[in-house]
ChimeraX commands (.cxc) that place a marker at each C-alpha (Angstrom):
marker #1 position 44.20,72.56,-109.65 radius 0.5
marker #1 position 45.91,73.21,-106.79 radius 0.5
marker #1 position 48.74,70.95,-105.86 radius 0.5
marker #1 position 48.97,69.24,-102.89 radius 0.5
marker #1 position 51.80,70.18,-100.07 radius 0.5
marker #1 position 53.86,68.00,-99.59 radius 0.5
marker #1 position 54.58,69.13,-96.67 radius 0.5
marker #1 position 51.55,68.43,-94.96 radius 0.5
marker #1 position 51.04,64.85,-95.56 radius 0.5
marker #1 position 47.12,63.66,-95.65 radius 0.5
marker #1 position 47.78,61.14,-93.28 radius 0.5
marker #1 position 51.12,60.14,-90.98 radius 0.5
marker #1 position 52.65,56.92,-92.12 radius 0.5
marker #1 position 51.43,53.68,-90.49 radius 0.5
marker #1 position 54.84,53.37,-88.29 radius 0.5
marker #1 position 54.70,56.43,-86.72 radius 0.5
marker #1 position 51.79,55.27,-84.44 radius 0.5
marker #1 position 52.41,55.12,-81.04 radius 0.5
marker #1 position 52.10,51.00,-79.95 radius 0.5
marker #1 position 48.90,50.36,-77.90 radius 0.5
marker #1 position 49.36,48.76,-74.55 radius 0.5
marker #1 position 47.03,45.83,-76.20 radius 0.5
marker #1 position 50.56,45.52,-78.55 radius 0.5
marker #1 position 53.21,45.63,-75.87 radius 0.5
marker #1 position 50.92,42.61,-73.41 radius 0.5
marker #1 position 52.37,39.54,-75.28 radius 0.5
marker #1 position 56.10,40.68,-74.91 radius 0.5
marker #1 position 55.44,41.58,-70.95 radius 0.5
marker #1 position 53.94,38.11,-70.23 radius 0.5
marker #1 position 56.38,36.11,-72.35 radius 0.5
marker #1 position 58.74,37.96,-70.31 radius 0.5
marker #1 position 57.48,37.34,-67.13 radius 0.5
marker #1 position 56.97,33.50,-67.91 radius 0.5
marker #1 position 60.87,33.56,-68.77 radius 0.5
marker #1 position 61.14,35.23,-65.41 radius 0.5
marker #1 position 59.22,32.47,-63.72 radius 0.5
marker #1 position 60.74,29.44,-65.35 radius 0.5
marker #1 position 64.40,30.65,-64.70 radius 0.5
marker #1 position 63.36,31.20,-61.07 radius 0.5
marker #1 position 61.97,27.26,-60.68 radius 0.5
marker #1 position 65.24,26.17,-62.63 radius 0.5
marker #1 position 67.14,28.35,-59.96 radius 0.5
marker #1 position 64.96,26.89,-56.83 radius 0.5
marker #1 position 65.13,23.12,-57.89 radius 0.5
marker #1 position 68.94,23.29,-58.73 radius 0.5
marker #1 position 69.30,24.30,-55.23 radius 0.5
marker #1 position 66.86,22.23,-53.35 radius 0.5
marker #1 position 68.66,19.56,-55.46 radius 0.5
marker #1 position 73.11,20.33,-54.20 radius 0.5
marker #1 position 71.26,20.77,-50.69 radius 0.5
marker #1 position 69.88,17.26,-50.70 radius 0.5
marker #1 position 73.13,16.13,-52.50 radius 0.5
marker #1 position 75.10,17.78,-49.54 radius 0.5
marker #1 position 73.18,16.28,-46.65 radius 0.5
marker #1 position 73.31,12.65,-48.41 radius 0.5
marker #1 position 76.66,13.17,-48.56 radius 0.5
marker #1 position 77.35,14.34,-45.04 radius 0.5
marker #1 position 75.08,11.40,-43.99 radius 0.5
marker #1 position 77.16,8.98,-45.47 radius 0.5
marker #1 position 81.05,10.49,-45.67 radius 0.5
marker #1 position 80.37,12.86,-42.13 radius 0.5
marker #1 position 78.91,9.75,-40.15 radius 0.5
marker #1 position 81.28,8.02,-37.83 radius 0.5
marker #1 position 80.83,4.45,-36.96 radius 0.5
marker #1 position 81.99,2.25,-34.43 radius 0.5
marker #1 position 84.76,-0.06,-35.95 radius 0.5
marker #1 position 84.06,-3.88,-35.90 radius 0.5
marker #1 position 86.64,-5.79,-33.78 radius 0.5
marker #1 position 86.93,-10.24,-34.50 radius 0.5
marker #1 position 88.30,-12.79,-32.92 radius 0.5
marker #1 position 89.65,-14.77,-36.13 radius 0.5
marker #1 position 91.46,-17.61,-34.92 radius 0.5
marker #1 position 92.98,-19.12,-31.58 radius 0.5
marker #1 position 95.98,-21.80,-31.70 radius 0.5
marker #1 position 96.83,-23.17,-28.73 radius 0.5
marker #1 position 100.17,-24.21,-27.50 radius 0.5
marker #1 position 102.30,-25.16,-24.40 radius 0.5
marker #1 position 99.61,-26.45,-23.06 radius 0.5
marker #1 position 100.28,-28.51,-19.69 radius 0.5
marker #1 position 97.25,-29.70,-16.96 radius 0.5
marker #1 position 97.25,-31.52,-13.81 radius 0.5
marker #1 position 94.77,-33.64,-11.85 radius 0.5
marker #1 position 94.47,-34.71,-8.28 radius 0.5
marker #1 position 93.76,-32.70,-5.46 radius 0.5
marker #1 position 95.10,-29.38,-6.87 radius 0.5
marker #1 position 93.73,-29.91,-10.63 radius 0.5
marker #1 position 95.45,-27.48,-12.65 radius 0.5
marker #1 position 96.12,-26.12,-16.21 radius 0.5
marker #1 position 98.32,-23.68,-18.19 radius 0.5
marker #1 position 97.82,-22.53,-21.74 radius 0.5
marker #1 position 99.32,-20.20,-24.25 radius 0.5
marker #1 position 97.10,-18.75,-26.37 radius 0.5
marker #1 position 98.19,-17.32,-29.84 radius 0.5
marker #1 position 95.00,-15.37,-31.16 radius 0.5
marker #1 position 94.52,-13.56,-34.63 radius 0.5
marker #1 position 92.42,-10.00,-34.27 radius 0.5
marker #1 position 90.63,-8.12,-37.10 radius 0.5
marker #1 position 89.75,-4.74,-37.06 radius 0.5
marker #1 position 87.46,-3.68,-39.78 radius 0.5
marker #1 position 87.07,0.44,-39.93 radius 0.5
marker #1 position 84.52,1.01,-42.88 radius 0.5
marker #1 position 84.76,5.21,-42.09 radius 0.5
marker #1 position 85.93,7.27,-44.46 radius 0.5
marker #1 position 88.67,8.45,-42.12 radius 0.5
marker #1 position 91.57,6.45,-40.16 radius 0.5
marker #1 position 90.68,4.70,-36.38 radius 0.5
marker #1 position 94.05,5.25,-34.22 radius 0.5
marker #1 position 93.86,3.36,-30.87 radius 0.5
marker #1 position 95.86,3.28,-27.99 radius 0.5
marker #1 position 97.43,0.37,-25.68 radius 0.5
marker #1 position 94.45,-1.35,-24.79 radius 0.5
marker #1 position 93.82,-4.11,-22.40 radius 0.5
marker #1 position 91.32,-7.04,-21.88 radius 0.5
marker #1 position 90.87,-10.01,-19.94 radius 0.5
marker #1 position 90.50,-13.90,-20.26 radius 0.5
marker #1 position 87.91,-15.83,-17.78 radius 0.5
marker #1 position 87.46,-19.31,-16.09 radius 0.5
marker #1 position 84.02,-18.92,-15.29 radius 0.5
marker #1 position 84.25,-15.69,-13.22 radius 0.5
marker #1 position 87.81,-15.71,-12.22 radius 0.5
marker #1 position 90.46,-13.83,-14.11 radius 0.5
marker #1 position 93.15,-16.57,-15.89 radius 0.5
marker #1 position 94.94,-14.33,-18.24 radius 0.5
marker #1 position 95.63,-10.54,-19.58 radius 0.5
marker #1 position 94.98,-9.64,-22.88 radius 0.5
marker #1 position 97.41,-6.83,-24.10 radius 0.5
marker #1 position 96.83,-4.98,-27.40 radius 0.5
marker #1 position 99.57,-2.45,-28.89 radius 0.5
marker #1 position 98.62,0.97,-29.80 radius 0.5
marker #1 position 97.90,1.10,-33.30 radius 0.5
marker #1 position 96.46,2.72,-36.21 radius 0.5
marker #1 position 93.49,1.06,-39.17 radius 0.5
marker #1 position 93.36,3.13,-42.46 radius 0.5
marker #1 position 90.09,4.34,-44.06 radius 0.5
marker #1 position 87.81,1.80,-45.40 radius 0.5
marker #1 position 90.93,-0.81,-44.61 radius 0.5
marker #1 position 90.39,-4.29,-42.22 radius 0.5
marker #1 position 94.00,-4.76,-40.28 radius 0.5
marker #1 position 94.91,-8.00,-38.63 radius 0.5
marker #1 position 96.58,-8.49,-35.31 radius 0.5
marker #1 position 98.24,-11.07,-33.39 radius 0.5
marker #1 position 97.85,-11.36,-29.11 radius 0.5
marker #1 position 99.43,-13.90,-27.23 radius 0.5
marker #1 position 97.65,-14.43,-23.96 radius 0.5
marker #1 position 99.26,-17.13,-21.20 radius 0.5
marker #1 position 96.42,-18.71,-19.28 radius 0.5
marker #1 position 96.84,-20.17,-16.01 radius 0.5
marker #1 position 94.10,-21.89,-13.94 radius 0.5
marker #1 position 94.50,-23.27,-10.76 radius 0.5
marker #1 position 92.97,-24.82,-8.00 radius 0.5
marker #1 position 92.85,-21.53,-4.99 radius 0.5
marker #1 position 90.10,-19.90,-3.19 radius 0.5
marker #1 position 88.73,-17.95,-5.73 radius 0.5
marker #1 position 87.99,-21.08,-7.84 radius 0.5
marker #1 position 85.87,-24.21,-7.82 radius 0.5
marker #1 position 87.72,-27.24,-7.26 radius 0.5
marker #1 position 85.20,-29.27,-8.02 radius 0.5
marker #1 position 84.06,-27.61,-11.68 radius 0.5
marker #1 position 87.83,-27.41,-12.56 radius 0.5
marker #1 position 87.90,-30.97,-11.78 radius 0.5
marker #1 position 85.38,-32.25,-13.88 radius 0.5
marker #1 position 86.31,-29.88,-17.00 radius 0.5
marker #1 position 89.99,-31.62,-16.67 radius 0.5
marker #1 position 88.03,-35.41,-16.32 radius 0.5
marker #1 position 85.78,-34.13,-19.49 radius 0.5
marker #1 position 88.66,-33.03,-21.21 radius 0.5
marker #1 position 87.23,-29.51,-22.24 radius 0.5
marker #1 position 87.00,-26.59,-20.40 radius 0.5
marker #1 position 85.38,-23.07,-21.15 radius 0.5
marker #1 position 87.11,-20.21,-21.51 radius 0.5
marker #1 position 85.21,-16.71,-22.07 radius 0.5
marker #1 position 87.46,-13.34,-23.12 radius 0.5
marker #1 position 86.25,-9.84,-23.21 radius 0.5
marker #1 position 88.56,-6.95,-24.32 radius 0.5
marker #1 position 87.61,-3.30,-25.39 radius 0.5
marker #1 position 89.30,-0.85,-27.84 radius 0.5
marker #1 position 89.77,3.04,-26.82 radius 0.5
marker #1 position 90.55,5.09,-29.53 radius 0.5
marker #1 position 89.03,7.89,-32.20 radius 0.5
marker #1 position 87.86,7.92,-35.60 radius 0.5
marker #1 position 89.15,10.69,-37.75 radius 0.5
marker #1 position 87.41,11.82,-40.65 radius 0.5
marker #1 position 89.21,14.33,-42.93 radius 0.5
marker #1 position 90.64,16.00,-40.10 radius 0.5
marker #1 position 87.46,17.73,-39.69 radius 0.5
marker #1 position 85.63,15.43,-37.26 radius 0.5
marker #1 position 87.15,13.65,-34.55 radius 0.5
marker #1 position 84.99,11.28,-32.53 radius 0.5
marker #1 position 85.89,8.93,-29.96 radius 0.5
marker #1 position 85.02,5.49,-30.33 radius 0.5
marker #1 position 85.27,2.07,-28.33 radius 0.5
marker #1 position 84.63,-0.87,-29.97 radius 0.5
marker #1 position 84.31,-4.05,-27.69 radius 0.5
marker #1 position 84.84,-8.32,-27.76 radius 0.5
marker #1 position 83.54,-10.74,-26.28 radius 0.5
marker #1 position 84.05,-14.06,-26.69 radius 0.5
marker #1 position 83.50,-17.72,-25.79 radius 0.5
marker #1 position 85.54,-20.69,-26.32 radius 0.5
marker #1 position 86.13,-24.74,-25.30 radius 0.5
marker #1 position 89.98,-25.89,-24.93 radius 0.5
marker #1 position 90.07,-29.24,-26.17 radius 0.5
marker #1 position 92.51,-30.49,-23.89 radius 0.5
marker #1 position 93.37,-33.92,-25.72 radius 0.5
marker #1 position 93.38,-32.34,-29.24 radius 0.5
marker #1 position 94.97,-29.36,-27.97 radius 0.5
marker #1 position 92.64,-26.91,-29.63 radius 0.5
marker #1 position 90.40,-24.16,-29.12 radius 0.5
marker #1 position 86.58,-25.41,-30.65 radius 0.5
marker #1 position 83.20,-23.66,-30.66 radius 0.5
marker #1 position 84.72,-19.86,-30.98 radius 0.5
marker #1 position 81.21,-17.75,-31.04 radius 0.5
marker #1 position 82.36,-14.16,-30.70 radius 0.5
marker #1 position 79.75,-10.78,-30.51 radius 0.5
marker #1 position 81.18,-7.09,-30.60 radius 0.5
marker link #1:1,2 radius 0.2
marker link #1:2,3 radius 0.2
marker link #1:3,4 radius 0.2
marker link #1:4,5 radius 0.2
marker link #1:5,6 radius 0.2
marker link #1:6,7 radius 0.2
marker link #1:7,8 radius 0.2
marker link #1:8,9 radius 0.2
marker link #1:9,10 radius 0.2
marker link #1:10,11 radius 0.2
marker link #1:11,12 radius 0.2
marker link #1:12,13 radius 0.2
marker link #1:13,14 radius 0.2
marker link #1:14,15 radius 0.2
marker link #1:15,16 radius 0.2
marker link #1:16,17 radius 0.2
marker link #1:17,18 radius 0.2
marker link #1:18,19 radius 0.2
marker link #1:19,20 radius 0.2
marker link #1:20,21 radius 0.2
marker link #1:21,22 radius 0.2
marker link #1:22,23 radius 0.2
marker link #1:23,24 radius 0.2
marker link #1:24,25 radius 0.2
marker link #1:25,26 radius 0.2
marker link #1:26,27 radius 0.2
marker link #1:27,28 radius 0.2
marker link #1:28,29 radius 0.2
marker link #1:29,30 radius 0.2
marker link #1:30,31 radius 0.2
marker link #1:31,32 radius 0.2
marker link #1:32,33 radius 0.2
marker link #1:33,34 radius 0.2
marker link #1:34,35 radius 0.2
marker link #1:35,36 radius 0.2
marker link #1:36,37 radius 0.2
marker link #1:37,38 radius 0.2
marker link #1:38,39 radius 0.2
marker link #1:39,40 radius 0.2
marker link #1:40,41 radius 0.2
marker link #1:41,42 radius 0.2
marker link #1:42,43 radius 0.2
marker link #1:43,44 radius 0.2
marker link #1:44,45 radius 0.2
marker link #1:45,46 radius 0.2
marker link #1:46,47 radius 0.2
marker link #1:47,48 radius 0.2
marker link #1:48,49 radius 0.2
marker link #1:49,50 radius 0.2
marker link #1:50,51 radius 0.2
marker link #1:51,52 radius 0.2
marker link #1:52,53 radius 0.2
marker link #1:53,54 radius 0.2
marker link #1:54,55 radius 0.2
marker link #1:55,56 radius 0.2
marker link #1:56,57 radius 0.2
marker link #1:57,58 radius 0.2
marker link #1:58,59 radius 0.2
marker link #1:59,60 radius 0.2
marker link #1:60,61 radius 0.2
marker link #1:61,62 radius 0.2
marker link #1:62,63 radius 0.2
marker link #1:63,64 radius 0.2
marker link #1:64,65 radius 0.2
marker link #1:65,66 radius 0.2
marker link #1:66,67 radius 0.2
marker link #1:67,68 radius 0.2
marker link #1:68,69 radius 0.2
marker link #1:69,70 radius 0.2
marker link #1:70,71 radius 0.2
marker link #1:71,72 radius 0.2
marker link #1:72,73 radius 0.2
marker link #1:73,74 radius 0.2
marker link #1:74,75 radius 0.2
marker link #1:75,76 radius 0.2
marker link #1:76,77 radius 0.2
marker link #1:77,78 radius 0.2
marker link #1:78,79 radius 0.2
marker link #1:79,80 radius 0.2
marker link #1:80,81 radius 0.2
marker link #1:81,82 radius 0.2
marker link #1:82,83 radius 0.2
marker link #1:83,84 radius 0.2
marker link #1:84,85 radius 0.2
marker link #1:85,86 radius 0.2
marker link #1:86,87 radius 0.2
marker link #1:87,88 radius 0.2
marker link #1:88,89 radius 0.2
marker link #1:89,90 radius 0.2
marker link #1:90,91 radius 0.2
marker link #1:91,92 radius 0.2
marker link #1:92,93 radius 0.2
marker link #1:93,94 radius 0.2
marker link #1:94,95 radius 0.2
marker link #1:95,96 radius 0.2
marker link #1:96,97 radius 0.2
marker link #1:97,98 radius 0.2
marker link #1:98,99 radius 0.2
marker link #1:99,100 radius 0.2
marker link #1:100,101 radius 0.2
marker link #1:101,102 radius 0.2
marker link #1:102,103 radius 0.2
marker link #1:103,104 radius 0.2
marker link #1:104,105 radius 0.2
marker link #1:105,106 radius 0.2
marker link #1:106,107 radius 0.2
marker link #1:107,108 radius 0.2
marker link #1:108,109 radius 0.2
marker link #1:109,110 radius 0.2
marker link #1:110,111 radius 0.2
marker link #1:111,112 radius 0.2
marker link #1:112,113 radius 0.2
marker link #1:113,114 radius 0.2
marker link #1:114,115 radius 0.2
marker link #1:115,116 radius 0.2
marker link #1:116,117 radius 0.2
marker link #1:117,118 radius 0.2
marker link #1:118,119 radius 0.2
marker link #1:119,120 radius 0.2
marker link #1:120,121 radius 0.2
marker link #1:121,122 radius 0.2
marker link #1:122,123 radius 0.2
marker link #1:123,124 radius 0.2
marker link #1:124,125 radius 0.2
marker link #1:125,126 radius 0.2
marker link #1:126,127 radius 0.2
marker link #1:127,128 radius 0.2
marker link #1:128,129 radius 0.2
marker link #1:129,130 radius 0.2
marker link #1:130,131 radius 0.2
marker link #1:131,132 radius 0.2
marker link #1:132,133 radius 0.2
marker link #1:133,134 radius 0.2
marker link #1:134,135 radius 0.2
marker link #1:135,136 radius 0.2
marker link #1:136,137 radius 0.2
marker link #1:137,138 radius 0.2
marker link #1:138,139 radius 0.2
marker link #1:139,140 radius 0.2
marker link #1:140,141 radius 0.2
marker link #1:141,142 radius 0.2
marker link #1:142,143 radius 0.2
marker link #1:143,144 radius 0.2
marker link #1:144,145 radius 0.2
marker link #1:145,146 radius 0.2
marker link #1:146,147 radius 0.2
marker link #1:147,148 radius 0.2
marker link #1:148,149 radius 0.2
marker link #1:149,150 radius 0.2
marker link #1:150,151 radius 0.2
marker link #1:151,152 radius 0.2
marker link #1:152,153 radius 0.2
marker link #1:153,154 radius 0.2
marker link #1:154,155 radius 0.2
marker link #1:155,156 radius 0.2
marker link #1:156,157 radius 0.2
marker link #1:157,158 radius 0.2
marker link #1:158,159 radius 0.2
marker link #1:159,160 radius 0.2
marker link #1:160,161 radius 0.2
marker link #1:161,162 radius 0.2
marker link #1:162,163 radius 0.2
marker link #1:163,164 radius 0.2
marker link #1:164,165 radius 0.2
marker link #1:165,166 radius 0.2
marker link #1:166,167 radius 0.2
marker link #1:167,168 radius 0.2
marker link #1:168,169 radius 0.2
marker link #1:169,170 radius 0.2
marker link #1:170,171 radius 0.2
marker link #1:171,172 radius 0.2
marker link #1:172,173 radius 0.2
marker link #1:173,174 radius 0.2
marker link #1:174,175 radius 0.2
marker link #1:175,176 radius 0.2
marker link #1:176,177 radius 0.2
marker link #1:177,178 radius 0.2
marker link #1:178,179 radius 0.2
marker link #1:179,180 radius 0.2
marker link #1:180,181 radius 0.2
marker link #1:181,182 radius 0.2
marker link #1:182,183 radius 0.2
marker link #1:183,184 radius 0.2
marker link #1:184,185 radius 0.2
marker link #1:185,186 radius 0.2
marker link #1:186,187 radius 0.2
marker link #1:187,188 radius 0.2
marker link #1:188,189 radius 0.2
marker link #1:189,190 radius 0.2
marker link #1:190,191 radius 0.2
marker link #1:191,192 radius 0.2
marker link #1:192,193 radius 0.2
marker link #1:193,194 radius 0.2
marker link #1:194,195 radius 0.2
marker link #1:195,196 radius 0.2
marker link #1:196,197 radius 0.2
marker link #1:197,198 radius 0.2
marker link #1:198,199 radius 0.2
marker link #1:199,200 radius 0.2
marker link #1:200,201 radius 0.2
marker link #1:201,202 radius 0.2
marker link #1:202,203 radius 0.2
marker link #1:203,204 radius 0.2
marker link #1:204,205 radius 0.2
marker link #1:205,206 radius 0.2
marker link #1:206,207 radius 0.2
marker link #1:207,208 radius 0.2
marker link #1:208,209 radius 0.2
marker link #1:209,210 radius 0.2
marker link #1:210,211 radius 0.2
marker link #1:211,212 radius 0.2
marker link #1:212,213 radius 0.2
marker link #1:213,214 radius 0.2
view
């Protein structure tokens, strides 16, 4: 018998087949489903720092107007007169809050207001330049002399029968100029504003029924 070549195999071993494309289609789409996934991770993580930013900037980035109260009044020196030129003079020793919730300091500058006798000017309110931190609520004291009397520009009468009643309404109003400063990034100019009403208790020698808006 003739022996067989070894050589020239009868058939090539099973690895030396070229892989069908019918092989090589799970790898390709497990790839591409890899792919896809990492893509929607990619996507989502940034839809989700965007949203994360602009909540942010909503909240830290937003400047608000800083809330100015009229605390407390004590009243002292006070002195009135009656007769034909009714009369009264007042010092006033009021305690101010400012409450500045930003995330960055309010600075304000001299700032003025006024106190009124129905709708005639009895005394200046005068406010010193100052500075509230962030997130911070700063107290103030304002002494304010009032002086009402009996001229042209008031009513004889009314002032009259306030000093007969023994009260008499006061109303103030002042106003705050100044800018918030967040970060040193954003600067934005705000004015908070007071306004108040009050009764002077003449005989007790106290202020009653403060009701304040701002």
């Amino acid at each position: 018998m003739a022996e067989e070549n070894p050589k020239f195999p009868l058939a090539p071993p099973r690895n030396e087949y070229p892989r069908s494309d019918q092989e090589y289609a799970p790898a390709v789409i497990e790839s591409q489903r890899k792919s896809s996934k990492c893509l929607v991770y990619v996507l989502v993580t940034i839809v989700t720092v965007s949203a994360a930013l602009l909540i942010s900037a909503s909240i830290f980035l937003r400047p608000n107007t800083p809330e100015v109260q009229l605390e407390s009044v004590t009243v002292k020196n006070l002195s009135h007169g009656n007769g034909t030129s009714p009369s009264f003079n007042v010092t006033l020793v009021t305690e101010l809050t400012i409450d500045n919730e930003n995330y960055g300091y309010f600075e304000y500058k001299n700032c003025s207001g006024s106190v009124f006798y129905g709708s005639v000017t009895v005394g200046d309110v005068k406010i010193r330049d100052g500075r509230v931190e962030a997130r911070e609520v700063k107290r103030i004291n304002v002494t304010v002399d009032v002086d009402v009397r009996s001229n042209g520009n008031l009513d004889n009468q009314n002032l009259s029968s306030d000093r007969n009643s023994g009260i008499v309404k006061l109303n103030s109003y002042a106003k705050l100029h100044g800018n918030v400063n967040l970060f040193n990034v954003l600067k934005k100019t705000k004015t908070p504003e007071l306004d108040c009403s009050m009764n002077l208790v003449l005989a007790r020698r106290a202020v009653e029924d403060l009701v304040c808006s701002s």
